[in-house]
C-alpha positions as CSV (number, residue, x, y, z in Angstrom):
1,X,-9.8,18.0,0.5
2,X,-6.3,19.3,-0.1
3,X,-4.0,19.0,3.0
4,X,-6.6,16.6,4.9
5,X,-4.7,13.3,5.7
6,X,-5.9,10.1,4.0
7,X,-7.6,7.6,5.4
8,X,-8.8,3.7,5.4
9,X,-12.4,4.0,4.5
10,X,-11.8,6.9,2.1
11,X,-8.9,5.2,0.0
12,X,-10.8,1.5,-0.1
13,X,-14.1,3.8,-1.0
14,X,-11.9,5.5,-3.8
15,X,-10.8,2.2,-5.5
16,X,-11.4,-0.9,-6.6
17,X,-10.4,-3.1,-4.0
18,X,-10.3,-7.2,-3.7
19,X,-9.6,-8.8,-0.5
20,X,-6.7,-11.1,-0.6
21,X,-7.2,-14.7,0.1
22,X,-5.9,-16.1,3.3
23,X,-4.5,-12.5,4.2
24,X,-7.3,-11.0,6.9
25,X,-7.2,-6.6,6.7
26,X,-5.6,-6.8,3.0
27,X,-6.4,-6.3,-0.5
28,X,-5.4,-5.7,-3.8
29,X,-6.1,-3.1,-6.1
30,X,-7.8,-3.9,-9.0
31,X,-7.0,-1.2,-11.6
32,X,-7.0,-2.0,-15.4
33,X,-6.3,1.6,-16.3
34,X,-3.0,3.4,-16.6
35,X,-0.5,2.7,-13.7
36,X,-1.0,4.6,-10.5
37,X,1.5,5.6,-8.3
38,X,1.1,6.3,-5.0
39,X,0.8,10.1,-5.4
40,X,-2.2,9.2,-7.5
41,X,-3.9,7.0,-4.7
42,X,-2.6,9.2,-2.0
43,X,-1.8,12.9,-3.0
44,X,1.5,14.2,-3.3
45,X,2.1,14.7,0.4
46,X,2.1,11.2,1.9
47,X,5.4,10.2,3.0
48,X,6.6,7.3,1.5
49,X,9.5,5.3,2.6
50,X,11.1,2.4,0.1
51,X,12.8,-0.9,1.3
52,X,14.6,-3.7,-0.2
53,X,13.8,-7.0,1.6
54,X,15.4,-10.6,0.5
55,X,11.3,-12.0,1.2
56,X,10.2,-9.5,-1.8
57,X,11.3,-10.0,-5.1
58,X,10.7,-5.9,-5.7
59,X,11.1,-3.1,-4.2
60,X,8.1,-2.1,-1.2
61,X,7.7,0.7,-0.9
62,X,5.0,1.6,2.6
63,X,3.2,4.5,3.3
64,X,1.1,4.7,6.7
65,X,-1.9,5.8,7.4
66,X,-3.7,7.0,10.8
67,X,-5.8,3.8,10.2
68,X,-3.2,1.2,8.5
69,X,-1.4,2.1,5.0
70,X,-0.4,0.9,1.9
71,X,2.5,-1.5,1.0
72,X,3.1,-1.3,-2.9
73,X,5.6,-3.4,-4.8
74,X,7.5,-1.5,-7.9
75,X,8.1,-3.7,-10.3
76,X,11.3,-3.8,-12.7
77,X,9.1,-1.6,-15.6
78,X,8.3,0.5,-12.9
79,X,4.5,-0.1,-12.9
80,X,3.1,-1.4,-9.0
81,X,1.1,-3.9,-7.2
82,X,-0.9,-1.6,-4.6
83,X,-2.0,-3.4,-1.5
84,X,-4.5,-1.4,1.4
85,X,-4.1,-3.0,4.6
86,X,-5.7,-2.3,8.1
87,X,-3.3,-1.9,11.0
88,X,-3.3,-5.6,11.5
89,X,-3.0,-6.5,7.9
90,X,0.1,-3.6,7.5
91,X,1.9,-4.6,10.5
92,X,1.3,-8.4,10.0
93,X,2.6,-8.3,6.1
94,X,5.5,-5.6,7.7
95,X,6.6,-8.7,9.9
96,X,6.9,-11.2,7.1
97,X,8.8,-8.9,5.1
98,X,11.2,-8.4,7.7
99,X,10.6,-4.6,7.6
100,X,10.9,-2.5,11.0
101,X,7.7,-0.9,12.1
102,X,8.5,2.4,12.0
């Protein structure tokens, strides 16, 4: 519904999701259509916010949800490598990228 927030269970419901190995509360989207941005997983009124860190070869760009978020990498063509993550899993990956909770 327009204006609702988005949440965990509804965006891993949404999508085709794979757990990462090794990474508890994260996983990968497994989309073989055309590239999605986060406005198409998320709607247009999700605030994103965009980082550079020197432990990510792109940049991540993270936005949060009530129950954990999304960390997406945007690659050089401009395509990205989604990632859903529970609050653990976001603030967890957050640490190892060196990025400030916010």
């Amino acid at each position: 519904m327009p204006g609702e927030p988005m949440d965990f269970a509804t965006l891993k419901a949404a999508w085709p999701w794979t757990e990462i190995a090794g990474c508890p509360g994260r996983f990968v989207l497994k989309h073989s259509g055309p590239a999605l941005t986060l406005a198409d997983l998320l709607g247009p009124d999700v605030r994103v916010s965009e980082h550079r860190s020197a432990l990510a070869r792109d940049v991540v760009l993270v936005a949060r949800l009530a129950d954990g978020g999304l960390i997406s990498y945007r690659r050089p063509d401009g395509g990205c490598l989604h990632t859903l993550n529970t609050p653990e899993g976001l603030a967890r990956k957050l640490s190892q990228l060196a990025i400030a909770p916010a």
